[in-house]
C-alpha positions as CSV (number, residue, x, y, z in Angstrom):
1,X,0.0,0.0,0.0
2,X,1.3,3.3,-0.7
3,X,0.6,4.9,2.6
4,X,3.5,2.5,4.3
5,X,5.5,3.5,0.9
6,X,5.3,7.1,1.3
7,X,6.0,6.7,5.8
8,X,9.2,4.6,4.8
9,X,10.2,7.2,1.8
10,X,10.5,9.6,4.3
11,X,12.5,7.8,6.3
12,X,15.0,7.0,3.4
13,X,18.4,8.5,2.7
14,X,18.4,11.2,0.2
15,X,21.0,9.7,-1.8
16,X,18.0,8.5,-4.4
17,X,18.0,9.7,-7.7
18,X,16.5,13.1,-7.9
19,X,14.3,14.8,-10.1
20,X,14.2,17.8,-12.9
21,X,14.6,21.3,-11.1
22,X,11.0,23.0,-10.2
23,X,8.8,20.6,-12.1
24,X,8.7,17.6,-9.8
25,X,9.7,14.9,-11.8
26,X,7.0,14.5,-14.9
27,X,3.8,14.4,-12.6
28,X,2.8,17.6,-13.9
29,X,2.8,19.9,-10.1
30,X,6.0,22.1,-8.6
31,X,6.6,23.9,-5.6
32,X,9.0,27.4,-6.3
33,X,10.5,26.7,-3.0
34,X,12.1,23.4,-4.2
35,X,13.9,24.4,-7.3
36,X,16.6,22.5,-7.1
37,X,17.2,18.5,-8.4
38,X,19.2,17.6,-4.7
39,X,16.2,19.2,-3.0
40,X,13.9,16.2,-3.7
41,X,13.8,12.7,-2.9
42,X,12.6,10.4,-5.3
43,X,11.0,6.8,-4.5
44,X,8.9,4.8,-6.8
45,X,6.6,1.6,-5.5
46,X,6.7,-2.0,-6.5
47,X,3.0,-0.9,-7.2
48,X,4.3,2.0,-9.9
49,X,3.5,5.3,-7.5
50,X,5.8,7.7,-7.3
51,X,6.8,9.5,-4.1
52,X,8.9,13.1,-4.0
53,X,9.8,14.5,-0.6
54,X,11.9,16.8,1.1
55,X,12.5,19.3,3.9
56,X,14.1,22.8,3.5
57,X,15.7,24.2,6.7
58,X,16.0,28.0,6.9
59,X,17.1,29.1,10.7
60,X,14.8,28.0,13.1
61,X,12.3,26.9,10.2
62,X,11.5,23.9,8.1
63,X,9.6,23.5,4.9
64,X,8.6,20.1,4.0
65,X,7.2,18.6,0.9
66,X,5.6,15.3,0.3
67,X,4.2,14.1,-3.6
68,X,2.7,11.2,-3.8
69,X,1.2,10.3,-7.7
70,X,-0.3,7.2,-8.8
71,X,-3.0,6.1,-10.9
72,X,-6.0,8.4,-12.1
73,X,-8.8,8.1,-9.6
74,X,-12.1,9.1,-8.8
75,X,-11.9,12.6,-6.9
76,X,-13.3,11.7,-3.4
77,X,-11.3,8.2,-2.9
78,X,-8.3,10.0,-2.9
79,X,-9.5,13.1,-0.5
80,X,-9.7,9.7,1.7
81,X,-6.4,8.7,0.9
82,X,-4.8,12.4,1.4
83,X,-6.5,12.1,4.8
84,X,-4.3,8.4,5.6
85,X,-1.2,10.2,4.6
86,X,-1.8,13.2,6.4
87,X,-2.4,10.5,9.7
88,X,1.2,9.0,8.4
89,X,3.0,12.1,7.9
90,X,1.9,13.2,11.3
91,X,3.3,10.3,13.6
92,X,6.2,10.0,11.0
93,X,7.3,13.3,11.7
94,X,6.6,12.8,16.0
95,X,4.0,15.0,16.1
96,X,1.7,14.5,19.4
97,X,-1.3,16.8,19.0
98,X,-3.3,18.1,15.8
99,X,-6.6,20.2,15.8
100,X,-8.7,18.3,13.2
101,X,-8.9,18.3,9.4
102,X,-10.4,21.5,7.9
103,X,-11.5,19.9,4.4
104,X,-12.0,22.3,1.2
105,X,-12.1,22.1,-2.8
106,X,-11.9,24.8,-5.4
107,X,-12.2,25.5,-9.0
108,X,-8.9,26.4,-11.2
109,X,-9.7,26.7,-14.8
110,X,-12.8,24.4,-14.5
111,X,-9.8,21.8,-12.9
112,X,-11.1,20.8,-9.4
113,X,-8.7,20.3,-6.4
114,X,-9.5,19.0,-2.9
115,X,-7.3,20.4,0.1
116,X,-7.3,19.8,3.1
117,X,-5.0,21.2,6.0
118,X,-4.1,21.2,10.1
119,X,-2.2,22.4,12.8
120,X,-0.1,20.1,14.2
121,X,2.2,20.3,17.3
122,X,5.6,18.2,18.8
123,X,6.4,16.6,21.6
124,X,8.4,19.8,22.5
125,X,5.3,22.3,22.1
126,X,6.7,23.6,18.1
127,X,4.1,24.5,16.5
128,X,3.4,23.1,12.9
129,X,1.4,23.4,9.9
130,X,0.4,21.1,6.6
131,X,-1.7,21.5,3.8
132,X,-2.6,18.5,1.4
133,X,-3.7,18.7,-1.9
134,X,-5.1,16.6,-4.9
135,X,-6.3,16.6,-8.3
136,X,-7.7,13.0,-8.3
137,X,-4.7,11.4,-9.3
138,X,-1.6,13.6,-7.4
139,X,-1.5,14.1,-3.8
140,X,0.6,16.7,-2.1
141,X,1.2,18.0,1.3
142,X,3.1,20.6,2.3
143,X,4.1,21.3,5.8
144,X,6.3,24.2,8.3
145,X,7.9,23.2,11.3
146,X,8.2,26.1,13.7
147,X,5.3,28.7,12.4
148,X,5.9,31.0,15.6
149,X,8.9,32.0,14.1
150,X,7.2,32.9,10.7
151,X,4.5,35.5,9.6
152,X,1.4,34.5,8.8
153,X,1.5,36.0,4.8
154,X,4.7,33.3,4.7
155,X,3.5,30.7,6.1
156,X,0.1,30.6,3.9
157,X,2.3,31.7,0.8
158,X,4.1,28.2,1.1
159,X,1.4,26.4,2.3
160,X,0.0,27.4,-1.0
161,X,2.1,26.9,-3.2
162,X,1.7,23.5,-5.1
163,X,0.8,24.3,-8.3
164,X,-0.7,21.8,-10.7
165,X,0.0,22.1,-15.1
166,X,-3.4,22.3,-15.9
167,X,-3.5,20.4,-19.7
């Protein structure tokens, strides 16, 4: 299952092939943030998805990425499976407490996209934040460690920040 995929990817030395700069690798999203090929990790399934991840540190803050693509569903299965990998991500990165899902969709050029996003705090009390994302066949979350050290515009300008080609 990809859900225990994507947990072990994370948990994977970066020294896995990486992709193309910006566009992450031909699944058709990017993140500005992550321009450049040694800034993302690249695992593919024995089942054929392929999983992208990576953290950026700047001082006391981290920005994380996770892409997970695989084959073309229907839209609300995978707002399900975003949900499972955003109950992975969060005990794979030792979080302890969360505030709930906050569940939302949107129209881009007729091209719908589910979100959905959480706060999300350590064992230590840092504060955190993700933001998942799918087009019914790409799933993305993007998550800051440490948001007390970073303004709110910041924070939701990377949170927001997956962009989907729209063909």
């Amino acid at each position: 299952m990809w859900l225990l995929a994507s947990t072990f990817a994370l948990s994977l030395p970066k020294k896995i092939k990486t992709p193309l700069p910006k566009l992450i690798g031909n699944i058709g999203c990017y993140v500005p943030l992550f321009s450049q090929p040694n800034q993302v990790g690249y695992y593919q399934t024995n089942e054929g998805e392929e999983i992208f991840f990576g953290e950026i540190k700047e001082e006391e803050i981290t920005y994380g990425l996770l892409v997970v693509s695989g084959k073309k569903q229907l839209l609300m299965e995978p707002e399900v499976l975003l949900s499972d990998l955003f109950h992975d991500l969060f005990y794979t990165l030792g979080m302890k407490h969360r505030s709930g899902l906050i569940s939302e969709g949107f129209l881009v050029d007729n091209y719908c996209i589910k979100t959905v996003s959480e706060y999300w705090q350590n064992k230590t009390g840092i504060d955190c934040k993700a933001k998942g994302f799918t087009d019914g066949k790409t799933m993305g979350i993007l998550y800051i460690k440490n948001i007390s050290e970073l303004s709110a515009i910041k924070m939701e300008g990377y949170l927001n920040s997956l962009r989907y080609s729209v063909s």
